[in-house]
RODO-2510 file (C-alpha; in nm, 4 decimals, decimal comma):
residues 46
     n   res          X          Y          Z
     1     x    -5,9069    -2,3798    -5,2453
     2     x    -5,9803    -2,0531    -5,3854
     3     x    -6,3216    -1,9956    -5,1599
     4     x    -6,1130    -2,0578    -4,8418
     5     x    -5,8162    -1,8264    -4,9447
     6     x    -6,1243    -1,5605    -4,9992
     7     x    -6,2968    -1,6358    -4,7017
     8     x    -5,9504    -1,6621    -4,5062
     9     x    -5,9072    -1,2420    -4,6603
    10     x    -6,1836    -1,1718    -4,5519
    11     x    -6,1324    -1,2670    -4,2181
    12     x    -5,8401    -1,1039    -4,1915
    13     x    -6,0018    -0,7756    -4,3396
    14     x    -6,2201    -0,8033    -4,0873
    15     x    -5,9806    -0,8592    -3,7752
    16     x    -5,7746    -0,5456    -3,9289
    17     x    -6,1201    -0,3379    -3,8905
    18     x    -6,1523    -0,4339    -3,5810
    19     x    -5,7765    -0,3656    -3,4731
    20     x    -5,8327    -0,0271    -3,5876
    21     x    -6,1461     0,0554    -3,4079
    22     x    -6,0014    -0,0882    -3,1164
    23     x    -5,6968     0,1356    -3,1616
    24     x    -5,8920     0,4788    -3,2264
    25     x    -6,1278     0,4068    -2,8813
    26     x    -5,7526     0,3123    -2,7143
    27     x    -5,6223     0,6862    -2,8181
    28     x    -5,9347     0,8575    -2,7798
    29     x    -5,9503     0,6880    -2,4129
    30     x    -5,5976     0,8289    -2,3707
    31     x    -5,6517     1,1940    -2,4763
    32     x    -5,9730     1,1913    -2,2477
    33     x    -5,7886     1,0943    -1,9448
    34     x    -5,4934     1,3006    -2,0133
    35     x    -5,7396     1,6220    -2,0512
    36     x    -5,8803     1,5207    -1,7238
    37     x    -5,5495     1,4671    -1,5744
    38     x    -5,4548     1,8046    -1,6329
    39     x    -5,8003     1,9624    -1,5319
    40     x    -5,7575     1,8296    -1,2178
    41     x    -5,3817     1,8794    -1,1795
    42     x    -5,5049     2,2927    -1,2265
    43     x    -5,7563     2,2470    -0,9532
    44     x    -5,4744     2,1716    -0,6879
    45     x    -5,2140     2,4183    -0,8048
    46     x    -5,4747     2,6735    -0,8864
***
């Protein structure tokens, strides 16, 4: 019982990881297209 409450941790450990790589590409992907947004947003007013 105690090896699959373990294994179940680590598991979850591993899902959290995951959530928070996912979650710093997300925001990085965000800033990127909001800097390109605005680039191009200069080129036609500018």
């Amino acid at each position: 019982m105690k090896e699959a409450f373990g294994e179940e941790k680590q598991k979850t450990r591993k899902n959290e990881e995951k959530f928070k790589t996912l979650e710093k590409e997300r925001s990085n992907a965000l800033e990127m297209a909001k800097k390109a947004y605005e680039k191009r947003k200069e080129k036609e007013t500018g």
